[in-house]
N, C-alpha and C positions, 0 to 999 in steps of 0.2 A: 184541529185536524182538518177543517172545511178549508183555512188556506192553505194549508200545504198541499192539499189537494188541486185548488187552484192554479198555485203555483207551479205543481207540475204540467198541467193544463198548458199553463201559457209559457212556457220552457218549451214544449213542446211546438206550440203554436209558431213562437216567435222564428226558431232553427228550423222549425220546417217553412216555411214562407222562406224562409231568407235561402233556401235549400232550393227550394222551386227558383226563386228569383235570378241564384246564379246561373241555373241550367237557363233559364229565359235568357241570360244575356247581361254585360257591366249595365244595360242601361234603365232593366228591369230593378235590377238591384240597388244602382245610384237611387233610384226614387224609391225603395221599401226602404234603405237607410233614412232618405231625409225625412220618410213617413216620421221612423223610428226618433229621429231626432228631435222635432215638433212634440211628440206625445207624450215623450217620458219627459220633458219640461211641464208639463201639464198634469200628466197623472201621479207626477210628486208630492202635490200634494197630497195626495190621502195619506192616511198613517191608519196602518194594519197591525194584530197580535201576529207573530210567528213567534215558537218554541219561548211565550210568554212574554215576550219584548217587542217595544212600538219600533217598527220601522216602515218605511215608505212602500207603495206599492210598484214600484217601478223599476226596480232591481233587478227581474231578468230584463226588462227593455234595454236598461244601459251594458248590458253583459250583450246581449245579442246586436248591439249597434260596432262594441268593439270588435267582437267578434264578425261583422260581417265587416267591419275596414281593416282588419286581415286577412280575411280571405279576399277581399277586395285584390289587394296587393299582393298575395301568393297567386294568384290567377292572373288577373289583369291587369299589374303594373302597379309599381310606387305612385307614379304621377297619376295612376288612376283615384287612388287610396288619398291621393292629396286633393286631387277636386272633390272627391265626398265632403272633405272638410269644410270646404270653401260656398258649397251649394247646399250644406247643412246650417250652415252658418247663415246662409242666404234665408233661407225657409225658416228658419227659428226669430231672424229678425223679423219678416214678412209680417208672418204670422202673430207678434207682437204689435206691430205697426197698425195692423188688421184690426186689432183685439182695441185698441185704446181709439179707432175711430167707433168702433162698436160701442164701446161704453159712451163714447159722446153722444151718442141722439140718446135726448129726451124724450122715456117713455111716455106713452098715453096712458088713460085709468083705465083700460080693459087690459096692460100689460102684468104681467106675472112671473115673467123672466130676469127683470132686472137684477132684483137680488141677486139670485143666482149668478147671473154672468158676475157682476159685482164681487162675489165671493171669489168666485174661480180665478178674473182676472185680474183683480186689483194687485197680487202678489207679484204679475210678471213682470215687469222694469225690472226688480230686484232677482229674482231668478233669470231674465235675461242676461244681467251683468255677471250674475256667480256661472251661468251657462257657456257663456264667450268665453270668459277667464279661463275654467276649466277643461271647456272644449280646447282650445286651443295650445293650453299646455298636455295636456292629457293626449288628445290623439297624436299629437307632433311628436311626442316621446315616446308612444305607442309604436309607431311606426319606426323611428329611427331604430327602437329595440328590435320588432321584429324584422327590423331589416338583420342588422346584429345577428339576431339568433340564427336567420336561414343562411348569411355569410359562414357562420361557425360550423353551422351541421351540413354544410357543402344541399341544401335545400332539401335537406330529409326530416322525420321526425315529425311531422307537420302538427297533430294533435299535439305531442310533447310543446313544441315553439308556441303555437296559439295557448297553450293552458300556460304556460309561464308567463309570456305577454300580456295576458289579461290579467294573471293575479296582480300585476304590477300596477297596471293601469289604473285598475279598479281598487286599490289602496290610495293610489296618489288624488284621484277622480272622487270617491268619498270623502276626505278627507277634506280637498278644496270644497266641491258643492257643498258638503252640509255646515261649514263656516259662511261659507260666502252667502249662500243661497235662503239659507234653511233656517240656520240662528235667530231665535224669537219667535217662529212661526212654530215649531217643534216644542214639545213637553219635553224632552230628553234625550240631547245628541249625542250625548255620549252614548244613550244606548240603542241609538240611529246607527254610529259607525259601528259600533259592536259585532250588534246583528247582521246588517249589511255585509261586513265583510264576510259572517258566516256566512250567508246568504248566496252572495255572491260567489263566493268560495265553491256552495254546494251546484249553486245552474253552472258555472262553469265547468266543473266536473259533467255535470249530466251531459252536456255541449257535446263533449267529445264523440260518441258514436255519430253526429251529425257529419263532425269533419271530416271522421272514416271515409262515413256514405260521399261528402264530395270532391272526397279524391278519386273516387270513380267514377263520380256522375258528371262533371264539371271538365270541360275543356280549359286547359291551361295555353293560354293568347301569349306568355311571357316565357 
């Protein structure tokens, strides 16, 4: 019960941030995405009980990144939605790059961190590569769908389009990471995708009053 409680927590947290961020401006929001991109590579790894099965902690993160490179693009343009990709991609390498000169110095005997960083970052080259991979198939198809969707509904429905575009994404996006990324690090991925896509399933639903709120709160530039 304590994570699902959490989990609402941070459902809430992530949509509301990325809520604010839009009324801030594309440019507030291009950086709460590439935060959002950086962390949920990272906070992958833990593995949490939810409704009795191991799955990762980071499940609304990736619901609320998709979710904000559509609203990216219902607001402020496809090409906008496609430099998210590009500058997410940038900071995800970055910050990899970062991480393996980090592990290079040699601690001293009064240090106590090593381990630790050790733990946390030894896994990334290999989650970097599942991240690219699926970054780059996953939101490119993301996009071209919701482009799709809002051609078809002549640019209505907007909750409707964003909750079908992400169950999409977010099947394809599990399915890649936790092969690519995850296999061998994980006790049980099959009951990784399981859950997740529950999971997943359930923050995106919750998402929806967000959208509501920024179709009024949010100036549309397109």
């Amino acid at each position: 019960m304590h994570n699902i409680v959490v989990l609402g927590f941070q459902v809430s947290v992530v949509c509301s941030l990325l809520l604010i961020a839009l009324r801030l401006g594309k440019e507030v929001t291009i950086a709460w995405l590439g935060l959002l991109a950086v962390v949920m590579n990272l906070f992958v790894l833990k593995q949490i009980t939810l409704f009795k099965l191991e799955v990762t902690a980071s499940d609304a993160l990736a619901v609320g990144y998709l979710l904000g490179l559509n609203l990216m693009q219902e607001f402020y343009g496809e090409s906008q939605a496609r430099s998210v990709i590009w500058i997410s991609l940038f900071l995800t390498f970055g910050f990899w790059l970062l991480t393996v000169l980090h592990l290079a110095y040699i601690p001293n005997i009064f240090d106590q961190s090593q381990t630790a960083f050790q733990f946390l970052f030894s896994p990334m080259p290999r989650l970097l590569f599942a991240s690219v991979s699926s970054f780059l198939v996953v939101q490119l198809l993301d996009i071209a769908f919701f482009r799709y969707l809002r051609e078809k509904t002549g640019g209505r429905f907007l909750p409707l389009r964003t909750t079908i575009s992400l169950l999409l994404s977010q099947v394809i996006d599990t399915l890649l990471f936790t092969f690519l990324g995850l296999y061998g690090l994980i006790a049980h991925p099959g009951d990784v995708i399981l859950m997740s896509l529950c999971i997943k399933g359930l923050v995106i639903l919750a998402t929806t009053p967000f959208v509501v709120l920024c179709k009024r709160g949010v100036t549309r530039e397109v």
